[in-house]
C-alpha positions as CSV (number, residue, x, y, z in Angstrom):
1,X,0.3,-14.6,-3.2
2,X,2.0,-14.2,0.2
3,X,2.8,-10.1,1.1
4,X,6.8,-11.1,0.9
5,X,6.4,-12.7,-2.4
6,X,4.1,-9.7,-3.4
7,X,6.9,-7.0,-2.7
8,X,9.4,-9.0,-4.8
9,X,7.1,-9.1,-7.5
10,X,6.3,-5.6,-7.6
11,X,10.4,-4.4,-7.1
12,X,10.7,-6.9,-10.3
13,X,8.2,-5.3,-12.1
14,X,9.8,-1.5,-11.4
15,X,13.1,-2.4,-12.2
16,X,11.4,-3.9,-15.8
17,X,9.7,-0.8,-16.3
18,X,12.3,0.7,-18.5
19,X,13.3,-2.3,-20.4
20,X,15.6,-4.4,-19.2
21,X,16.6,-5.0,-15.1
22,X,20.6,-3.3,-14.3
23,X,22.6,-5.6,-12.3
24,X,22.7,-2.9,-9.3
25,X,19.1,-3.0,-8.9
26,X,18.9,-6.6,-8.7
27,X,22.1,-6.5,-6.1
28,X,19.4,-4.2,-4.1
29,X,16.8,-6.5,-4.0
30,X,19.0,-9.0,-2.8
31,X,20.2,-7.2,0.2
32,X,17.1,-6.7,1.1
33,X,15.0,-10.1,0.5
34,X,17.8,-12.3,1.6
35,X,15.8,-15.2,0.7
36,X,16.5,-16.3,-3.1
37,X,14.0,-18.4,-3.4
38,X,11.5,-16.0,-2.7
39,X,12.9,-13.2,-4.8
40,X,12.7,-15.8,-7.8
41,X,9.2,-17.2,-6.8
42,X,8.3,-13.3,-7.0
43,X,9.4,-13.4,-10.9
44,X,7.7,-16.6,-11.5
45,X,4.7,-14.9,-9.9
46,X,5.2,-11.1,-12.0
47,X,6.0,-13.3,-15.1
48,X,2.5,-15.3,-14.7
49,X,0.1,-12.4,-14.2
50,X,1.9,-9.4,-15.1
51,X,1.3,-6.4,-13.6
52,X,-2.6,-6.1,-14.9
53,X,-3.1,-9.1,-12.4
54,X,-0.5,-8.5,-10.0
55,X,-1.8,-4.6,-9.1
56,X,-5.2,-6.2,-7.6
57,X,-4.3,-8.3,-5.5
58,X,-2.1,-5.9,-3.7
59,X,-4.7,-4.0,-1.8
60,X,-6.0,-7.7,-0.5
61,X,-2.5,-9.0,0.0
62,X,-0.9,-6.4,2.1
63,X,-1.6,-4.4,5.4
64,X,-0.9,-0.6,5.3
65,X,2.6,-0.6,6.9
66,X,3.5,-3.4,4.0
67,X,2.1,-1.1,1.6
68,X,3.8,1.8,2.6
69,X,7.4,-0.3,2.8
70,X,6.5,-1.5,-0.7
71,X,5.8,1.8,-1.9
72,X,8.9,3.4,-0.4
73,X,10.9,1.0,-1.8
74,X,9.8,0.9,-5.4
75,X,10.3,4.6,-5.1
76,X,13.9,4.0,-4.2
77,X,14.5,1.1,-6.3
78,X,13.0,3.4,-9.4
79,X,15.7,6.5,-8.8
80,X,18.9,3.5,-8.1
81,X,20.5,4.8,-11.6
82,X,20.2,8.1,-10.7
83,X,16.8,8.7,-13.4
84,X,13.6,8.6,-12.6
85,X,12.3,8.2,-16.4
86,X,9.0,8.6,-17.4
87,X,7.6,4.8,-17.7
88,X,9.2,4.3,-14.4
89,X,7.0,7.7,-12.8
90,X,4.3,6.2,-14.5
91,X,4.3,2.6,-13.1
92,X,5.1,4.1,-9.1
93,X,1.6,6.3,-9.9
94,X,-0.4,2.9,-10.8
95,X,1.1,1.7,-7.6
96,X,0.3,4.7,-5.8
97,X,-3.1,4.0,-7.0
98,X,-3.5,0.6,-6.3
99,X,-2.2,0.4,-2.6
100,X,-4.6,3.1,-1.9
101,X,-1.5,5.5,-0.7
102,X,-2.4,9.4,-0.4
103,X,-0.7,11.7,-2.8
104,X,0.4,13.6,-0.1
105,X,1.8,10.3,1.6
106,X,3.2,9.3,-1.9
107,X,4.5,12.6,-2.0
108,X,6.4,12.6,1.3
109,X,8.3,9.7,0.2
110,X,8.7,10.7,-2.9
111,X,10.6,14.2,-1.8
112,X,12.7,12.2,1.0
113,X,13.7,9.6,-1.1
114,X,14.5,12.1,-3.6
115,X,16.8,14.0,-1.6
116,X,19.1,10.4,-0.3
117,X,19.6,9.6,-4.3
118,X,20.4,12.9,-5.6
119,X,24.2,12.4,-5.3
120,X,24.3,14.8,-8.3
121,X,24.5,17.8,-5.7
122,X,28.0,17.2,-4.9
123,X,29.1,17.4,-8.6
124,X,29.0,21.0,-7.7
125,X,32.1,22.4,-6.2
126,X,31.0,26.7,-6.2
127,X,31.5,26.9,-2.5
128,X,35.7,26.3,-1.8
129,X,36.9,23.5,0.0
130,X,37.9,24.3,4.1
131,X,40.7,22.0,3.5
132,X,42.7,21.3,0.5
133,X,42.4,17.6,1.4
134,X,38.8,17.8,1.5
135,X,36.1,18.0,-1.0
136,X,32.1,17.5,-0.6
137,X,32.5,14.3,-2.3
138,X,35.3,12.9,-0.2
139,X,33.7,14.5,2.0
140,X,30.8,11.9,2.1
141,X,32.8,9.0,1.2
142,X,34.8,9.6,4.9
143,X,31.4,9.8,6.3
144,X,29.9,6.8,4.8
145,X,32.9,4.8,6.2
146,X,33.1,6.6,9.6
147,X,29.4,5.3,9.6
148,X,30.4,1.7,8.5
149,X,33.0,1.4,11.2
150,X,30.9,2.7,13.9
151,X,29.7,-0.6,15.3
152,X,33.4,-2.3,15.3
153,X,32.9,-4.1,12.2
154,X,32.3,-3.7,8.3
155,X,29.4,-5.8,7.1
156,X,29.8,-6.7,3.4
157,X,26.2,-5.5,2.8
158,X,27.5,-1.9,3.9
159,X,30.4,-2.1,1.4
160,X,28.6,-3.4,-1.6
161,X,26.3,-0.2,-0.8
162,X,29.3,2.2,-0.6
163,X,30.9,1.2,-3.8
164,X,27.4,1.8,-5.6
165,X,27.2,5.2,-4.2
166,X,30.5,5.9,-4.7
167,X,32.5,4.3,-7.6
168,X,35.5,7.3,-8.2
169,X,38.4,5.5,-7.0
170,X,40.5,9.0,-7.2
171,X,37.6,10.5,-4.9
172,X,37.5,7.1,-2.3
173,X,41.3,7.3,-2.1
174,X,40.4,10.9,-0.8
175,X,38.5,10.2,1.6
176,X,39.5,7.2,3.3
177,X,42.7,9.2,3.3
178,X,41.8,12.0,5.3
179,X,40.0,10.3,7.5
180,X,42.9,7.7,8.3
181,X,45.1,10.6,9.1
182,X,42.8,13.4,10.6
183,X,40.0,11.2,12.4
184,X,36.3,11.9,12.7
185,X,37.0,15.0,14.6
186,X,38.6,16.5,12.0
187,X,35.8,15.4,9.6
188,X,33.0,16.1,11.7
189,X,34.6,20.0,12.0
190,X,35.0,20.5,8.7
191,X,31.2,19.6,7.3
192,X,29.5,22.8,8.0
193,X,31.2,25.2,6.2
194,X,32.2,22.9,3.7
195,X,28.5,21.4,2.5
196,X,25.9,23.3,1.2
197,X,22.1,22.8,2.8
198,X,21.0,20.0,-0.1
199,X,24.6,18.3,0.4
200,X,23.8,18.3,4.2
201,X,20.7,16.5,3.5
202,X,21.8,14.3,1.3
203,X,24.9,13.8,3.5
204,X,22.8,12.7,6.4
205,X,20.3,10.5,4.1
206,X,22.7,8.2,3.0
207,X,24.2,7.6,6.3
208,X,20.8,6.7,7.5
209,X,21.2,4.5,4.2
210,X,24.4,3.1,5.3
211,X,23.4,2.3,9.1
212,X,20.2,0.7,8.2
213,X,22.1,-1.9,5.5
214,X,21.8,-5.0,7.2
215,X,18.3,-4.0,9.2
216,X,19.9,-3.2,12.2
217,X,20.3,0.7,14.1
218,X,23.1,-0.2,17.1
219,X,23.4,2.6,19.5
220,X,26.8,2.9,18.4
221,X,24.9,4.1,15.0
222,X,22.3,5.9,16.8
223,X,25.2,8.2,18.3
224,X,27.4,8.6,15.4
225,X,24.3,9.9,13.4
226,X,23.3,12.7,15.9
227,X,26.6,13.8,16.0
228,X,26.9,14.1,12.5
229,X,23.4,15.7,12.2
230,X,25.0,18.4,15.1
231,X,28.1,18.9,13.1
232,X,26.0,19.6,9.5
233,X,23.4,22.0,11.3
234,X,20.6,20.1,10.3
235,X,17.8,20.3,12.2
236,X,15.7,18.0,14.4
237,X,12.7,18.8,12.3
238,X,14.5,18.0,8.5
239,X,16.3,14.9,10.3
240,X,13.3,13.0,11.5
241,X,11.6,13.5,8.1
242,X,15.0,11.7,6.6
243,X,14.9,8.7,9.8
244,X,11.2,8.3,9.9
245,X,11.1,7.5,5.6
246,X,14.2,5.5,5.2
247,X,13.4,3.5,8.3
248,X,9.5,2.5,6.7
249,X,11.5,1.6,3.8
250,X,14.3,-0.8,5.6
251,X,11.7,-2.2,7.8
252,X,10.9,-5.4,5.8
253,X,9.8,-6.7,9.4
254,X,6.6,-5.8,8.6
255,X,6.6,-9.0,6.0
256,X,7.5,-11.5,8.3
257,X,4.5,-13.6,8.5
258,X,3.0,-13.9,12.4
259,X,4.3,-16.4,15.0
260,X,1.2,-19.6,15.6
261,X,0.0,-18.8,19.1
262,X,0.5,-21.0,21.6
C-alpha cells in the first residue's frame, strides 16, 4: 500500500459510508488523483481489506503532512452533498483516530471546511440587495468566475467545480450578467454591504476553492484574492485560517513519491 493509493482508498471508503458513492463525489476524486488507474487500484485495495484492514496500515503508510491532506480531504469529500450524516461523522472520527490527528487539529479543519461548504447561508436574503441586479448568490457566482478568469484562461477543472457549487441557471445568468456589464469594480464595491460576515467567509473559501482547482496559485490569483478579501472586510487573521486549511487539502504534492538521488 503506496500513501497515493492509500488516500484513494480511504476517499472511496468516505464516499461509501452512507450507502452508495454520488456521481459528484466521484468527479472530486478525479480532479484531484488525475491518475485513473490509481483511483481504481485504491478500490481494488478498499474492496480487499475493507476499512478494518485499511485503518492500520495508515499510521505506517503515511507521513504527517499526508495524513493531514488525507484527513482534510475526507472531511471535504464527506460535507460535498451539503450533509454531513451521522455514519459519515462517524467514519471521519475512526480516521481521526487512526492517523493519530489531534481533536483540536481535527477540529480546525473540521470548522474551516465547514464554513467553504455551507452554501446554505446565501439561501438567506434578510439583508436587501445594494443593487437590484445583485443578490448574495449572484453575487458569488460573479465572483467565482472573476476568480476563473483571473489567470487569462478557464481551465475545465474550474468549471466542472462552479457548476457543482452552483447549479441555478436563473441565479448564473445573474451573475455572469452583471459582471459582463458592470466589471469587477462594480462587484468588488458592492460585496460589503451586501454579504453578511458567514457569506463573507464562505465567499472567500470558495474562491480559495476555485483558484486552487487545478493545484496551481498564479500571482494573478494571489492578487485577485486579496482584493477580494479587502473589498469583503475580512480580516488577515480569519483569511489565513481559510488559505492555510484549503491549501493542506489541495496539496496532494505531499504524495508524490521522492525523486532516486543521484
Amino acid at each position: 500500500l503506496d500513501p497515493l493509493t492509500a488516500f484513494c482508498a480511504s476517499v472511496h471508503a468516505i464516499m461509501q459510508a452512507d450507502g452508495h458513492v454520488d456521481q459528484v463525489e466521484l468527479n472530486n476524486l478525479q480532479n484531484v488523483v488525475r491518475d485513473p488507474s490509481i483511483i481504481e487500484q485504491g478500490r481494488r485495495w478498499l474492496d480487499q481489506a475493507g476499512l478494518a484492514g485499511l485503518l492500520p496500515r495508515l499510521k505506517q503508510t503515511l507521513n504527517h503532512s499526508q495524513k493531514l491532506c488525507l484527513l482534510a480531504n475526507l472531511i471535504d469529500v464527506s460535507m460535498a452533498d451539503g450533509l454531513l450524516r451521522s455514519k459519515e461523522h462517524q467514519m471521519l472520527e475512526r480516521f481521526r483516530a487512526a492517523l493519530e490527528i489531534t481533536e483540536a487539529d481535527f477540529q480546525a479543519l473540521f470548522d474551516t471546511l465547514t464554513i467553504e461548504n455551507q452554501l446554505a447561508v446565501f439561501a438567506d436574503e434578510n439583508r436587501p440587495a445594494t443593487s437590484e441586479a445583485l443578490s448574495p448568490l449572484s453575487a458569488l457566482v460573479a465572483s467565482l468566475h472573476a476568480m476563473i478568469q483571473a489567470d487569462g484562461a478557464a481551465d475545465p477543472k474550474e468549471l466542472n467545480l462552479l457548476r457543482h457549487l452552483i447549479d441555478d441557471p436563473n441565479v448564473t445568468a445573474q451573475g455572469l450578467k452583471f459582471l459582463a456589464a458592470h466589471g469587477i469594480e462594480a462587484l468588488l464595491n458592492h460585496l460589503n454591504g451586501l454579504l453578511t460576515p458567514p457569506q463573507k467567509l464562505c465567499l472567500l473559501a470558495n474562491l480559495l476553492k476555485v483558484a486552487m482547482a487545478d493545484g496551481l496559485l498564479r500571482s494573478a490569483e494571489q492578487r485577485l484574492l486579496a482584493r477580494f478579501k479587502e473589498a469583503a472586510g475580512v480580516s488577515d487573521r480569519d483569511y489565513q485560517a481559510l488559505f492555510d486549511v484549503l491549501l493542506l487539502k489541495n496539496n496532494l504534492s505531499v504524495f508524490a513519491p521522492p525523486e532516486a538521488g543521484g
